[in-house]
C-alpha positions as CSV (number, residue, x, y, z in Angstrom):
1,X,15.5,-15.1,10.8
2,X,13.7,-12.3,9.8
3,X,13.4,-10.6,6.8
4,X,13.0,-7.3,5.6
5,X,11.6,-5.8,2.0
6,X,12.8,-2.8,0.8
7,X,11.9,-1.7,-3.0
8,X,11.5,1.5,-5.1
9,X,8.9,3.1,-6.4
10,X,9.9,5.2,-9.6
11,X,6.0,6.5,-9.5
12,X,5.8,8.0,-5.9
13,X,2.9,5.8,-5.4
14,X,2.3,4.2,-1.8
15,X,2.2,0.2,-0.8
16,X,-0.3,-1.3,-4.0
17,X,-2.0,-4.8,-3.7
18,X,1.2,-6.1,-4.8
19,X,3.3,-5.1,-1.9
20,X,1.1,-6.7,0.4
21,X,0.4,-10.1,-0.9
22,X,4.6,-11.0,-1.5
23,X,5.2,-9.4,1.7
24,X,6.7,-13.0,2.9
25,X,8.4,-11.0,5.2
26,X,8.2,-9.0,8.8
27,X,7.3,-6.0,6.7
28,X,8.5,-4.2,3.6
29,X,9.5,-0.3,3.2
30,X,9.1,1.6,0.0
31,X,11.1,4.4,-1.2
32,X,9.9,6.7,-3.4
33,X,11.7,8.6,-6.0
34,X,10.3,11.9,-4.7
35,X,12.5,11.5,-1.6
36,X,9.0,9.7,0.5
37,X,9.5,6.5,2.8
38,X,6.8,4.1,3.4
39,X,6.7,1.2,5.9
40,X,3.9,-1.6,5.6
41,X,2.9,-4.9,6.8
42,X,0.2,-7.6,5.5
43,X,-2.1,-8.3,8.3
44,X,-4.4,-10.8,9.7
45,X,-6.4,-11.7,6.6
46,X,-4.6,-12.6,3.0
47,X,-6.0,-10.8,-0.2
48,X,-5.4,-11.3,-3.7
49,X,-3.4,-7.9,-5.1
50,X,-6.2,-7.2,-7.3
51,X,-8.5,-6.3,-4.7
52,X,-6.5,-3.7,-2.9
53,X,-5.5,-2.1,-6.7
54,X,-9.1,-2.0,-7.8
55,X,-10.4,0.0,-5.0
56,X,-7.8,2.5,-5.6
57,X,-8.7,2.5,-9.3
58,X,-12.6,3.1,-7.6
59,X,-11.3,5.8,-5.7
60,X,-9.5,7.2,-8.8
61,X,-12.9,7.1,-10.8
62,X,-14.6,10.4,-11.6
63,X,-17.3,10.3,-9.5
64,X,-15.0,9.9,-6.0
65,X,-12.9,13.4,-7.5
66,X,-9.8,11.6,-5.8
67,X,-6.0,12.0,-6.8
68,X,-4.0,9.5,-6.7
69,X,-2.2,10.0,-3.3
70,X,-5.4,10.4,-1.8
71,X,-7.0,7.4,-3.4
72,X,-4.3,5.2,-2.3
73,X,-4.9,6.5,1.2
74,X,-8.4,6.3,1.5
75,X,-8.1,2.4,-0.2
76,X,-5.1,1.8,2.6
77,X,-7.0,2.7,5.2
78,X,-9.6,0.7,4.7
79,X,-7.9,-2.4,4.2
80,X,-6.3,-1.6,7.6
81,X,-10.1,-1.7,9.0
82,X,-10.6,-4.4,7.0
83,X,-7.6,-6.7,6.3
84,X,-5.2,-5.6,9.9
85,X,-2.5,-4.5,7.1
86,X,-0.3,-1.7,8.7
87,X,1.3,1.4,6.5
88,X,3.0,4.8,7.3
89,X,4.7,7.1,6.1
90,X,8.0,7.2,7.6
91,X,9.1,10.9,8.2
């Protein structure tokens, strides 16, 4: 059986560190409270949630100039070169 996770995000952030790592599922979706839809999936290498949060939280640091959305992007992105996680927006 497959299982899929499906959760809110009263924030309208995107997947964090958390997502991924009890994704013990096919993959999860994320709705946001701004009206957006995010699917993810973990990928071929596990990561504690802490690693995926604090490169956001790098990304968010004055010297990148990032906000938020695009800091959780850029992080995301990476950890799909990185970790084979998948995410999109669903539109």
């Amino acid at each position: 059986m497959e299982m899929v996770g499906i959760h809110n995000h009263p924030t309208n952030l995107l997947p964090n560190g958390s997502d991924f790592t009890a994704a013990g599922y096919k993959y999860g979706i994320v709705v946001t409270h701004d009206g957006r839809i995010y699917k993810y999936s973990v990928g071929n290498r596990p990561f504690l949630p802490a690693l995926l949060d604090s490169r956001i939280d790098k990304y968010c640091a004055k010297e990148y100039n990032l906000n938020t959305r695009e800091a959780y992007e850029k992080a995301l992105n990476e950890f799909r070169k990185e970790y084979g996680i998948s995410w999109q927006e669903i539109e």
